[in-house]
C-alpha positions as CSV (number, residue, x, y, z in Angstrom):
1,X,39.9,11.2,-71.1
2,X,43.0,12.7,-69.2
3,X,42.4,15.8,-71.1
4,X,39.0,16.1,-69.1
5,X,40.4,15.0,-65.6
6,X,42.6,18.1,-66.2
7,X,39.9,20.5,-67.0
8,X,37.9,19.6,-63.9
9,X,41.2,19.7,-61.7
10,X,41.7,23.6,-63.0
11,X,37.7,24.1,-61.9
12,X,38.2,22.4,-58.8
13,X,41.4,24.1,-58.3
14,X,39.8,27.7,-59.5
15,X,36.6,27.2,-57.4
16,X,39.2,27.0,-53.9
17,X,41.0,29.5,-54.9
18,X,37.9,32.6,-56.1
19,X,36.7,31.1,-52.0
20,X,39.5,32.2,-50.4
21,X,39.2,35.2,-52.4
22,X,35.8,35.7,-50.8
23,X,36.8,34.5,-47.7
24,X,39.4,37.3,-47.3
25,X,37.2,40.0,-49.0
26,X,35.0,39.4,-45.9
27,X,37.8,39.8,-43.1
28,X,38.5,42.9,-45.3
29,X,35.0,45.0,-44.6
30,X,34.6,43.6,-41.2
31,X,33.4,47.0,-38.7
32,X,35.7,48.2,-36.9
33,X,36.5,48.0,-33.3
34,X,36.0,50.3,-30.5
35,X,39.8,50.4,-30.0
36,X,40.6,50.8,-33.8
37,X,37.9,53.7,-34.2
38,X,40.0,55.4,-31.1
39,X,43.1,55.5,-33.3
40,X,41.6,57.4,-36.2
41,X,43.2,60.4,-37.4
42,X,41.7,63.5,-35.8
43,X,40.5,66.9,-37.7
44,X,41.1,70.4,-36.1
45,X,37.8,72.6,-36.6
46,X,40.1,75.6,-38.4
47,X,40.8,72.2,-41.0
48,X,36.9,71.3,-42.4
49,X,35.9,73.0,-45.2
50,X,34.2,76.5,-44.6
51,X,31.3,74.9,-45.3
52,X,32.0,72.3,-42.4
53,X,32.9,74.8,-40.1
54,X,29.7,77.2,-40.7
55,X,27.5,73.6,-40.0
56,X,29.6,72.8,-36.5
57,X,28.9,76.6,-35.3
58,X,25.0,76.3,-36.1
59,X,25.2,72.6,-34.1
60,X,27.0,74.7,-31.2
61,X,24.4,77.2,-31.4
62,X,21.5,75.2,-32.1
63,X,20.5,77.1,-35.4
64,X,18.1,76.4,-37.5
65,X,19.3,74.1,-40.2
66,X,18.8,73.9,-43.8
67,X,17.8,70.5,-45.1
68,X,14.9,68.5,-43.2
69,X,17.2,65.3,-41.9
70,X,19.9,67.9,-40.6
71,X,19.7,66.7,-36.6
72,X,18.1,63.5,-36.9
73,X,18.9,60.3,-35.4
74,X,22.0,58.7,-36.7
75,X,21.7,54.9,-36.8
76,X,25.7,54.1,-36.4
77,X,24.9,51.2,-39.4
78,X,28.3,51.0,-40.3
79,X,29.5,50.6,-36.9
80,X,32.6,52.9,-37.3
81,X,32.0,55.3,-34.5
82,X,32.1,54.0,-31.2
83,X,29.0,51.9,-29.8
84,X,26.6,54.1,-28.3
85,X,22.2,53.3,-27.3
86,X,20.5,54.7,-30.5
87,X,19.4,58.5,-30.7
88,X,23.2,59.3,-29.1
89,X,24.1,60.4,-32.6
90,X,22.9,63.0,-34.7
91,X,23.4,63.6,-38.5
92,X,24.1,67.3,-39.8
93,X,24.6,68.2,-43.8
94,X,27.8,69.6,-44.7
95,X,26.9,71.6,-47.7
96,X,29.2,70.9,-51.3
97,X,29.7,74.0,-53.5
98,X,28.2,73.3,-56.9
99,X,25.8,70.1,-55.4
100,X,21.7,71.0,-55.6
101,X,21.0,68.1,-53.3
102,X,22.9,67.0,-49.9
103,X,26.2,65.5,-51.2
104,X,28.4,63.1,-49.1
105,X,29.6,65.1,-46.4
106,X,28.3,65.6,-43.0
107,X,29.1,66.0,-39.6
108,X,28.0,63.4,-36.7
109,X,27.7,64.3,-33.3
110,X,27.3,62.5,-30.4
111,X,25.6,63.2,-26.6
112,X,23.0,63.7,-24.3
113,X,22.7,67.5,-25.6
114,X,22.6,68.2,-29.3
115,X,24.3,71.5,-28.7
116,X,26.9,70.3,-26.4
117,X,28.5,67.2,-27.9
118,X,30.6,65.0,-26.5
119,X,32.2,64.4,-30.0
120,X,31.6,65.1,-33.7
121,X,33.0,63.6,-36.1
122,X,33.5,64.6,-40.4
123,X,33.2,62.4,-43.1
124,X,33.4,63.5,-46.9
125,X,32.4,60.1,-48.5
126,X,29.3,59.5,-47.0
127,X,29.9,57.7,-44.1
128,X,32.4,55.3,-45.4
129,X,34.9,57.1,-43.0
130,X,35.1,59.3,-40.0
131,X,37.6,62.0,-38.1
132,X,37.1,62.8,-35.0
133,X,36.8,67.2,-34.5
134,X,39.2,68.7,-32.0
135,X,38.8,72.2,-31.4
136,X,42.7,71.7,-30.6
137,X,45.8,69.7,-31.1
């Protein structure tokens, strides 16, 4: 009989602890704040990829891009750029040597003009994170 009061403690006892597990895995991937998204690290345009830089020129000079979704509304889902109305952001494809299909890079740019920014931003892992582009430091 003791035997089984101390199995069910150790399941009671392992049940509290896999929730506070939980608990702090959700504090964890929380969205950042406006202030916290201010203090990421920034990206000098000379520092993307040639590929990056080619795709911020064609935004500057409103070229044609290549794949269909390059300039459409980005939705902000992941709340990690600052809080804006939707249709302020817009989505461009960074192209990755050796990929056939989009890859994870891109370049996000934000403002009333699509060809005058106010900001841009780079990520290479699909929007899991950002950098803010300066043209310089």
């Amino acid at each position: 009989m003791r035997v089984a009061q101390q199995a069910l403690a150790r399941r009671y006892w392992f049940a509290v602890l896999m929730g506070f597990i939980l608990l702090a895995c959700t504090f964890l991937v929380q969205a950042r704040s406006p202030q916290e998204v201010q203090l990421q690290t920034t990206l000098l345009v000379t520092d993307l990829p040639r590929e990056g830089q080619t795709t911020y020129q064609n935004i500057r000079k409103g070229s044609p891009f290549p794949f269909e979704k390059d300039g459409t509304v980005f939705g902000n889902r992941e709340r990690l750029l600052p809080r804006e109305e939707r249709g302020f952001y817009r989505e461009y494809t960074v192209r990755t040597p050796g990929v056939r299909h989009r890859g994870a890079r891109r370049i996000v740019c934000g403002g009333p003009v699509p060809t005058e920014p106010n900001a841009c931003y780079y990520t290479e892992d699909h929007y899991a994170s950002f950098r803010l582009i300066v043209d310089r430091p």
